[in-house]
C-alpha positions as CSV (number, residue, x, y, z in Angstrom):
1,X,-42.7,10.7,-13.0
2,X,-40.5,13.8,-12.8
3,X,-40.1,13.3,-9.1
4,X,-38.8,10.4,-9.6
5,X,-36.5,11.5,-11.9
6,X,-35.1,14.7,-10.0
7,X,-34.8,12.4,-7.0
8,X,-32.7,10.0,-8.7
9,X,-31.0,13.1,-10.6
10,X,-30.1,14.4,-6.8
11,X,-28.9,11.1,-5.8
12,X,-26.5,10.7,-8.7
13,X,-25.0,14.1,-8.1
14,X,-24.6,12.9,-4.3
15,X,-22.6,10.0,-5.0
16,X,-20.5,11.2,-7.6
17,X,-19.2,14.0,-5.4
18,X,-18.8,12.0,-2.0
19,X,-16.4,9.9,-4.7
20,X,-14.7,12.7,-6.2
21,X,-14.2,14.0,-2.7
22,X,-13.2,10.7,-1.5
23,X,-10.6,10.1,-4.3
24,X,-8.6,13.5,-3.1
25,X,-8.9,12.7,0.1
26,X,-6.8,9.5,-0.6
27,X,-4.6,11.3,-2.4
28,X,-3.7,14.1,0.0
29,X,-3.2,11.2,1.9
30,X,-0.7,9.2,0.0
31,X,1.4,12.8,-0.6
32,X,0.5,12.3,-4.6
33,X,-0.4,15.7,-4.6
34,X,3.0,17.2,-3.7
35,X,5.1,18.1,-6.0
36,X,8.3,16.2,-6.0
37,X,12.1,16.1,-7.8
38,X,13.4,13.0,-9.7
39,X,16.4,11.4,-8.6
40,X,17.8,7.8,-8.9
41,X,20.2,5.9,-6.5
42,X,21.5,2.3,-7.2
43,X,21.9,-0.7,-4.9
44,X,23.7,-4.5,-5.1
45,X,20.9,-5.5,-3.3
46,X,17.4,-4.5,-2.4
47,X,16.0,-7.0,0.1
48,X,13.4,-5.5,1.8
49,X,12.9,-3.0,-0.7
50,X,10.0,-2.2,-3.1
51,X,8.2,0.3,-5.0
52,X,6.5,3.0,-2.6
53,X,8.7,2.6,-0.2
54,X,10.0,5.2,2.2
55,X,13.0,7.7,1.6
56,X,14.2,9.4,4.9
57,X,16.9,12.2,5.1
58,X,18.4,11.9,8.4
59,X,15.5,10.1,9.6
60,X,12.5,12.4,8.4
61,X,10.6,11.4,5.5
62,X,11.2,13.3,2.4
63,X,9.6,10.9,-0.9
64,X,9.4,7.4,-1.9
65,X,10.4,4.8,-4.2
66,X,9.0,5.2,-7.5
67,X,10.1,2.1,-9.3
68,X,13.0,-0.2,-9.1
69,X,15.1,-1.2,-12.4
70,X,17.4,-3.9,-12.4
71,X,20.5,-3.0,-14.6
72,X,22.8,-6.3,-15.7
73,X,26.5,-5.4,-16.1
74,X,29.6,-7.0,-17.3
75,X,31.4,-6.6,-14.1
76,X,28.5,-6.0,-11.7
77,X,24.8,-6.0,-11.5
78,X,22.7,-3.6,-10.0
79,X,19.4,-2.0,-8.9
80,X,18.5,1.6,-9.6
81,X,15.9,2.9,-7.5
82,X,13.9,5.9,-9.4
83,X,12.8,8.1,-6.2
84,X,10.6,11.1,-5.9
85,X,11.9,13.5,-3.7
86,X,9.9,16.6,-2.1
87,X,10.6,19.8,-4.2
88,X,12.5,22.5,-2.9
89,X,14.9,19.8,-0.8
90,X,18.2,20.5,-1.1
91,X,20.6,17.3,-0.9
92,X,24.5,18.0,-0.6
93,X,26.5,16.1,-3.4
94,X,28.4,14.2,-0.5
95,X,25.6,12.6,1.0
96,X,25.4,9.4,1.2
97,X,22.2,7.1,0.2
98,X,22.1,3.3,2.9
99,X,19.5,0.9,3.2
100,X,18.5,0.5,7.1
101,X,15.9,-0.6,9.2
102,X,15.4,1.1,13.2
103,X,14.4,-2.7,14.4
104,X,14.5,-6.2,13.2
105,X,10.8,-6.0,12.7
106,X,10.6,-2.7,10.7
107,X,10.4,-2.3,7.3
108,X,13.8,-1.7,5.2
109,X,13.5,2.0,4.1
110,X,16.5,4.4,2.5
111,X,18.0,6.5,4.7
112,X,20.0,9.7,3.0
113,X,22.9,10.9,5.4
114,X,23.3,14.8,4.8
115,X,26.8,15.5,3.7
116,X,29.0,18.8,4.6
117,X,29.5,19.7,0.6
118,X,27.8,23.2,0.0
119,X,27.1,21.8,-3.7
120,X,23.6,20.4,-4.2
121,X,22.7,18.2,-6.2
122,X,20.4,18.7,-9.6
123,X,17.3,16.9,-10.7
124,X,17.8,13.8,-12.5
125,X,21.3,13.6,-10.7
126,X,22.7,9.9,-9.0
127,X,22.9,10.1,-5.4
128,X,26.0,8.1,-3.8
129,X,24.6,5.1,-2.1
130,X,26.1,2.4,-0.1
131,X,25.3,-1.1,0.5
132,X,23.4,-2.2,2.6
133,X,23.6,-1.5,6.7
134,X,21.0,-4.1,7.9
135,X,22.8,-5.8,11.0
136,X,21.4,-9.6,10.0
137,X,22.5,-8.6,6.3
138,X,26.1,-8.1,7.2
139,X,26.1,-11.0,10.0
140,X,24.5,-13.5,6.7
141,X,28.2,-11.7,4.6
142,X,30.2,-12.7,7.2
143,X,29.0,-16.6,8.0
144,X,29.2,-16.6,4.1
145,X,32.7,-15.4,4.1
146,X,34.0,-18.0,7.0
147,X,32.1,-20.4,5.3
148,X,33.9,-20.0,1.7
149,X,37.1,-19.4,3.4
150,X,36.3,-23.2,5.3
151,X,35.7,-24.7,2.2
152,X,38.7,-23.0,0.1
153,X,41.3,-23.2,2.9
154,X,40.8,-25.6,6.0
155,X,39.4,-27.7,4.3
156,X,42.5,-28.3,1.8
157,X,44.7,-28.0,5.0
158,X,43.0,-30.4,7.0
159,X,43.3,-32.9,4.0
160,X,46.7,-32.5,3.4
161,X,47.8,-33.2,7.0
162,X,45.9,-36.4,7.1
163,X,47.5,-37.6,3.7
164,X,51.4,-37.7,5.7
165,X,54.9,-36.8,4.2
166,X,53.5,-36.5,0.7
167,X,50.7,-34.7,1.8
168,X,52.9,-31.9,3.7
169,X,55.5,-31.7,0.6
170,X,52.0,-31.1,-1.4
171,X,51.1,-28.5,0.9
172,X,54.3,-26.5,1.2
173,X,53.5,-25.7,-2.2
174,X,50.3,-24.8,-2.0
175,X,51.4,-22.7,0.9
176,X,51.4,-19.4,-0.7
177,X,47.8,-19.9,-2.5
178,X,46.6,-20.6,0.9
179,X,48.3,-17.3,2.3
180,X,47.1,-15.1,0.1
181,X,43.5,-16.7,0.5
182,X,43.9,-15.9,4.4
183,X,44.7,-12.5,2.7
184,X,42.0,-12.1,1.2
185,X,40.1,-12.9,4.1
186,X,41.2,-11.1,6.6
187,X,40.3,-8.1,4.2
188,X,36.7,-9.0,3.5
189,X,36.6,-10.1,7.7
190,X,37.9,-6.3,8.0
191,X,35.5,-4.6,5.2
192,X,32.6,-6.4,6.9
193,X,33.5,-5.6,10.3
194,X,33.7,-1.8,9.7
195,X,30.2,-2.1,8.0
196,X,28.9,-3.7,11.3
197,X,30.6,-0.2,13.4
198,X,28.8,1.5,11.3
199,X,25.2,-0.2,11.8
200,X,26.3,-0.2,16.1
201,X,27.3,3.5,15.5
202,X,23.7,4.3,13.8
203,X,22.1,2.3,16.2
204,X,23.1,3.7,18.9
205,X,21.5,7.1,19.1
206,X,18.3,5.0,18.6
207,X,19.5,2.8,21.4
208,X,19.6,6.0,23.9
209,X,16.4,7.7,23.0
210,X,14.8,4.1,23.7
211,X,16.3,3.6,27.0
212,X,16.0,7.3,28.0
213,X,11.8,6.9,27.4
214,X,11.8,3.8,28.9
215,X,13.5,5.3,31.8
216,X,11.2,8.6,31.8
217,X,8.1,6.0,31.5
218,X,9.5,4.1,34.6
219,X,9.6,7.5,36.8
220,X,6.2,8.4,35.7
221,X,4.9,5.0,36.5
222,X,6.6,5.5,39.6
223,X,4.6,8.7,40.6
224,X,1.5,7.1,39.5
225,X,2.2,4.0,42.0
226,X,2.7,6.5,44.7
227,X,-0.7,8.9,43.7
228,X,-2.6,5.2,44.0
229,X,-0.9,4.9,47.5
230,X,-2.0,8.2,48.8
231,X,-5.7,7.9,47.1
232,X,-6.3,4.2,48.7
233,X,-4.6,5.6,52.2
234,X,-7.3,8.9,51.8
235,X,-10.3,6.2,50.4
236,X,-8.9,4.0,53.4
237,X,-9.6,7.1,56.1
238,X,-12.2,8.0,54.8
239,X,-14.3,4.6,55.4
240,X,-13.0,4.7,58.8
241,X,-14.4,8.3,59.1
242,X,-17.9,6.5,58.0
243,X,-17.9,3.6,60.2
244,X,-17.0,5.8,63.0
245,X,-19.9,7.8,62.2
246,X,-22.3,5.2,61.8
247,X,-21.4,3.5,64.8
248,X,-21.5,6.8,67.1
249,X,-24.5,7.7,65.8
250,X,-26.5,4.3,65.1
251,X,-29.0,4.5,68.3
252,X,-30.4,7.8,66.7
253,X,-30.2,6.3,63.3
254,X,-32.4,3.3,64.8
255,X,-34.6,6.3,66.1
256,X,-35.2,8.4,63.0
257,X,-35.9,4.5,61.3
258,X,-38.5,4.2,63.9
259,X,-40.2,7.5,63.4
260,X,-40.0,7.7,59.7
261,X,-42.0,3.7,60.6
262,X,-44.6,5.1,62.9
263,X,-45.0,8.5,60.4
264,X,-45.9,6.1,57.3
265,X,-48.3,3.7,59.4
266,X,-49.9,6.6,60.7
267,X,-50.3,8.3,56.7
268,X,-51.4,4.9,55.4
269,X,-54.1,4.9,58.0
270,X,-55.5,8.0,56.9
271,X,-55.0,8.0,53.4
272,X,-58.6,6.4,52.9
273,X,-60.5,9.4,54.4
274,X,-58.3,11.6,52.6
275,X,-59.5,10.2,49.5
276,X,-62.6,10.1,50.6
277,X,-62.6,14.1,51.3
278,X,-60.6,15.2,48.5
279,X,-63.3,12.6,46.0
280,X,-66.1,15.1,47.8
281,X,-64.3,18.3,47.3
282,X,-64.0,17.2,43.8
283,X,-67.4,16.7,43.7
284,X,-68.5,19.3,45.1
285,X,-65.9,21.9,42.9
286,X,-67.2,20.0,39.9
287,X,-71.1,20.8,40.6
288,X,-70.0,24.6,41.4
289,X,-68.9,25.1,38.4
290,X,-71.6,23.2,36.3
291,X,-74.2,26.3,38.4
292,X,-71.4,28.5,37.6
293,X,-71.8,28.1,34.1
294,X,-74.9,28.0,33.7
295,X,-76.2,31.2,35.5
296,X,-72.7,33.3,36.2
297,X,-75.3,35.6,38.7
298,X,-74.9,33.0,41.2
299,X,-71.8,34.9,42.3
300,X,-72.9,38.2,43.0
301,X,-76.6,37.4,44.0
302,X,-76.1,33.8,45.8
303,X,-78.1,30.5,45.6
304,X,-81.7,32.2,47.2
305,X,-82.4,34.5,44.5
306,X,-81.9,32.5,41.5
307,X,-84.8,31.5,39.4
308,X,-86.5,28.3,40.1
């Protein structure tokens, strides 16, 4: 009974560490153990985003989202992001927070730009941010823009010049509105064509370092095509080598075969009276000993003087 008990004592202790070591293992893993710096960054928009996702500083990871708040505003709403950054990392007060993704099939992380201020910033301090840099996102801004602009402006015009003479006396006045709405457009068409430089320009260094591996992986699959070439041309000589061999050589090959024939038929014809004389040398050895053992004089005196 207090086997039993020590045995399952011993177990117990077995599992509970394997767990305890188990559980800080995971959490080495997820970075949990690190200590980190609070900061907090704020967003219009956080498609793609959620809690525990990635922060990056010029592309290398440096802490993650800890939870994401969403602030309503009179004039404007927004989403702060409380992050967790890794202690001791110093981040200028210029820099510039963005929401970008390497590929259309990666996940949205945040992406701090290093600025060229020698002030850093303090724990618990905002980091500028700036919308977000996703190419489909700003694409989706502009359709949206053309469309309101379509269904504010042209489609007014259009209206108003199938409607004749009162129709265009209508629309001299409205002239101006629809001015300054083309205005207005041609700003927003200009504020989202400088976000989309900016993706193309972020993109591109990306772009190169693709291109340049792809082109490295083409030259070493190059070399490795041409290695194959010489192997099969080597494997290729080297069966001619053998058939050459073979087929110089095949009358004393059918020779040898012969002889290595005759040798076995001649063994297999004997190997009954070998039996035979190795059964009676067994027998004989076997009945040596038996006289051996039982009167050891045998050897030094010899078969005529033992006793009867």
């Amino acid at each position: 009974m207090r086997d039993s008990q020590k045995n399952y004592l011993i177990v117990g202790v077995f599992v509970l560490t394997m767990l305890s070591v188990l559980v800080i293992w995971l959490a080495v893993l997820s970075g949990s153990t690190q200590a980190t710096t609070a900061y907090y960054m704020e967003f219009d928009n956080v498609i793609g985003l959620s809690s525990g996702g990635q922060i990056l500083f010029e592309g290398y990871p440096v802490g993650k989202i800890e939870n994401i708040v969403f602030t309503r505003r009179p004039e404007a709403s927004a989403y702060r992001l409380n992050v967790a950054i890794r202690e001791g990392w110093d981040i200028p007060e210029d820099s510039l927070a963005v929401m970008t993704q390497a590929s259309l099939l990666s996940a949205v992380v945040v992406d701090i730009q290093a600025g060229s201020s020698h002030q850093m910033l303090t724990p618990g301090d905002r980091i500028p941010s700036l919308g977000s840099t996703n190419m489909m996102t700003a694409m989706s801004s502009v359709a949206a823009k053309l469309g309101h602009l379509a269904d504010t402006s042209l489609k007014p015009l259009l209206e108003n010049l199938s409607g004749g003479t009162d129709s265009l006396s209508t629309l001299s006045q409205d002239a101006p509105i629809i001015l300054d709405n083309v205005k207005t457009f041609t700003r927003q068409l200009t504020t989202a064509t400088t976000r989309l430089n900016q993706i193309l320009d972020q993109s591109e260094r990306p772009i190169e370092t693709i291109l340049g591996k792809a082109e490295l992986a083409s030259g070493n699959i190059s070399t490795l095509t041409t290695d194959f070439h010489q192997t099969r041309k080597q494997l290729d000589a080297l069966l001619i080598s053998m058939r050459r061999i073979v087929s110089n050589n095949s009358g004393e090959i059918d020779h040898s075969i012969a002889d290595l024939h005759h040798t076995l038929e001649v063994v297999a014809s004997h190997v009954q009276e070998i039996s035979s004389n190795l059964e009676a040398t067994t027998r004989n050895m076997n009945e040596l000993t038996t006289d051996l053992r039982r009167n050891p004089g045998l050897i030094v005196r010899g078969r005529e003087f033992s006793e009867p």
